[in-house]
Structures are given as C-alpha cells and as structure tokens.
N, C-alpha and C positions, 0 to 999 in steps of 0.2 A: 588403850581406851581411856579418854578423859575421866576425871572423876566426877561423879553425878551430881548435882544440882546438891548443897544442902536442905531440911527443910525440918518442921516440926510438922511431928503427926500427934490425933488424936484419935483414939478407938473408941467406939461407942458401947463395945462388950467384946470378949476374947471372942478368938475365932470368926471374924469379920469377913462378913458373905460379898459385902459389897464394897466400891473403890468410889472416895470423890478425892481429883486433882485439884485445890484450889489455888488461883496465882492473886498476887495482892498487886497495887496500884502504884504507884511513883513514888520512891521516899519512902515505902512502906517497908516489912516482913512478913516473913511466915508468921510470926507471930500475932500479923494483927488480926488479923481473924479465927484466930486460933480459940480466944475466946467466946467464939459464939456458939458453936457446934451444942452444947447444952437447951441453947433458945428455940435450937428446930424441935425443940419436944419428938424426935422418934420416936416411937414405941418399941418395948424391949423385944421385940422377933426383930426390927431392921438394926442387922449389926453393920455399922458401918466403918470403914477407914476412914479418914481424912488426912489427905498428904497436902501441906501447906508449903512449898517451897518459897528459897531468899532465889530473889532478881539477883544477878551479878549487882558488883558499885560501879559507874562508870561517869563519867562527865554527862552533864545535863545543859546543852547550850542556852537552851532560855532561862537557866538558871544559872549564869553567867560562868558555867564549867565547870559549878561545883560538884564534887563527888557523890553520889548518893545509891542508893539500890531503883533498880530501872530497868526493865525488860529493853527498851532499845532507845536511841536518844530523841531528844525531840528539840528542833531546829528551828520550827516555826509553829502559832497555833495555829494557822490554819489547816482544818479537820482534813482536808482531803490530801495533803502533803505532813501532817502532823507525825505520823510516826516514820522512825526511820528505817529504811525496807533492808539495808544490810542487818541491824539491829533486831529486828525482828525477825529475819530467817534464822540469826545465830542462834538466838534464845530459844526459837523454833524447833531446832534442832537438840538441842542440851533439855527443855520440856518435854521434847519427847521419848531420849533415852533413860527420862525419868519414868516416864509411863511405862516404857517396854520394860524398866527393870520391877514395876511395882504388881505388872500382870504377870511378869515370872514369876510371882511367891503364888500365885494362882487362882487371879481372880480370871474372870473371861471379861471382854471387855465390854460384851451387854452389859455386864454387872458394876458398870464405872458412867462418873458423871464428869464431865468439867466444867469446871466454873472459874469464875472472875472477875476483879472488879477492876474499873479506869484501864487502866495499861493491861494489867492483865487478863480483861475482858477483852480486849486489842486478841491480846493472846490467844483467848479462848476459839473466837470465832474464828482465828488462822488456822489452828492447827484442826480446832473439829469438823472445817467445812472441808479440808484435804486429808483428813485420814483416810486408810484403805481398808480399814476396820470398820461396823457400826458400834458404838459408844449405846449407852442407854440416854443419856441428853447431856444439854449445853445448858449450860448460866450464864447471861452475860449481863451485868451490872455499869451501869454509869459508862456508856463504852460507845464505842466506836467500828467502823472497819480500817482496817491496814492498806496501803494499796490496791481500792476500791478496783481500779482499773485492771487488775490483772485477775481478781476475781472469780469469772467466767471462763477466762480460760487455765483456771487450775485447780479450781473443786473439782470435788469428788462426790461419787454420786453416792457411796455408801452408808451417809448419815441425811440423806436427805428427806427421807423420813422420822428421824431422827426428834423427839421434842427440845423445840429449843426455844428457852423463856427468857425474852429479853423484858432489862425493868430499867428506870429512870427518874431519876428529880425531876418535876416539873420548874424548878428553881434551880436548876444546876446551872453554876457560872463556871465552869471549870469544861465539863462537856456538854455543849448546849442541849437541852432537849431538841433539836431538829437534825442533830449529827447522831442522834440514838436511834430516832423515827428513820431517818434514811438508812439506816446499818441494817438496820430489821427491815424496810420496805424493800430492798437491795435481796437480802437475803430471799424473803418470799418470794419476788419475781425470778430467782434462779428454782423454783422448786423446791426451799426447804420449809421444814414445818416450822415455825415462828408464833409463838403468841407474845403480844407485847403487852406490857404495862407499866403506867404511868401511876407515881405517887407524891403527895404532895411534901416535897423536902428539895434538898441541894444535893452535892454532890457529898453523897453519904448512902448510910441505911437504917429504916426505920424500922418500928413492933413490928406493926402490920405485913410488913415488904418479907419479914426474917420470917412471918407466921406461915406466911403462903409458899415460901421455901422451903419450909420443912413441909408443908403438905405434898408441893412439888415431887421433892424427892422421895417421898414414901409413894408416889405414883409411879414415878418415874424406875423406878428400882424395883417396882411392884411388890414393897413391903409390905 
C-alpha cells in the first residue's frame, strides 16, 4: 500500500464526533488553512476533526515547470480543458485512501464534510459527486469542474442530495466568476443540491464568507 497523503490536522476538542477533509489550492499546504478553523466560531458540542492534506510537488506547465505543490498540472487556463484529467484521477485516488483511512479511526461518513478551495475545490467536487458513500456536504471555494464532459456519465447518485455550497469572488482573476456559476449550474442540472454564493472579493476568502461557513457546517454536521 502507498503511503498516505501527508497532512496537518486540527481538533476542535478531544474525542471528535465529526470529519472535515480539507484540500488547499495551487502553491499552497495543509497548512494554509489550517489557521482558520478557530474563525468558524463552533460551538463547544460540535467536536470537530480537520484533516488538511500537502498536494504532491509536481511541475506546473503554466508556470513554466516549476516545481510546486498541485493536485494535478495545468497546461492551459482555459476553464474547460484547465485541469489535467490524469492528474486528477491520481490525486483522486491518493484523497481518497486518505478518507478511507480517517473513517477507519471511526467516524461514519455522514458525519464528514469536504471541502476546497481553487484546485482543491477541482478536487472536492470529483471526488464528492462519485463517491459510493453519502458524505454530510461539499465546500467548494473559488473552483471549478474537472472534466465537465464526462461528468454525467460518472457521478454517483449517493450524494445527490447531499448539501453542497459553492462560494466565489465576484473579482476573481484567477477563476473567473462565470467558470464557478457554470460548475454549480452543471452540478444542479444533474440533480444535486447546490446553493451558490457570491461575495465581494478575489480569488481569496473573506469574515463574512468564513462566518457563514462555520454556520454551514454546524448545519450541515447537525451540531
């Protein structure tokens, strides 16, 4: 068996009822979100996990092949061929023996969230719209879809009721707001639950956006 995904976690109190996966964006680590988990204001009944996994390093072509951390490479920006589909099945793959090894300590996977932002929101929405499992919900931040086109023919229909809250820069130069709008318009027309929201920022995360996250996931976990 390969060895699992590195990652830094954060517990929100011992004995941690609940699971959230989170993947970070281009360039990034576990660690960069690592510090926020205090900003969701949980309340002390929702005990949470947070698993923040490192992307592999790998060459980044539009970054003239320089080395960096990256869920899969990206060749061109145009949104609809932007990520690369070997790259992302691998990661797909290596993400997800992370999840099956973090539901063996014993959470059940209602009781798990995933989330993401940029690439790793790419992320999210691959693996949560094909799991065989239902999750308690999706987060998808600043993102996109993968391989729009094969899509429909390889979800899965066990989180399609599933909440899934997509959110977005109205100023994002990085991923347009119209490649976030179609990921989520995409997503709804196959039958899954989608609420979208737009905020006024870039290709980041603001108070506001982190506030209604933490309210999210106290719903969503039904803490």
């Amino acid at each position: 068996m390969a060895d699992l995904l590195p990652f830094v976690d954060v517990e929100t109190a011992e004995q941690p009822e609940f699971l959230v996966i989170w993947l970070h964006g281009l360039g990034d680590s576990g660690h960069g979100f690592a510090p926020i988990v205090p900003a969701f204001n949980l309340p002390a009944g929702c005990k949470v996990r947070f698993v923040f996994p490192h992307a592999p390093t790998r060459p980044i072509t539009i970054n003239n092949g320089m080395k960096m951390p990256g869920w899969y490479d990206i060749a061109s920006m145009d949104i609809v061929s932007r990520a690369d589909e070997a790259g992302v099945r691998e990661s797909a793959s290596q993400i997800e023996a992370l999840i099956d090894a973090e539901l063996a300590k014993g959470f059940k996977p209602e009781q798990m969230v995933l989330a993401g932002f940029s690439q790793g929101g790419v992320m999210a929405y691959h693996i949560g719209t094909r799991l065989p499992f239902k999750i308690a919900g999706i987060l998808s931040l600043s993102t996109y879809l993968a391989v729009p086109e094969k899509l429909a023919d390889e979800v899965v229909a066990a989180n399609k009721q599933t909440p899934i809250l997509a959110m977005h820069g109205t100023g994002d130069d990085v991923v347009p707001l119209k490649a976030g709008k179609m990921a989520a318009d995409t997503l709804k027309d196959l039958g899954f639950n989608v609420t979208w929201r737009e905020f006024a920022m870039q290709h980041n995360v603001c108070p506001a956006q982190i506030a209604e996250i933490g309210s999210w996931l106290q719903k969503v976990l039904k803490a």
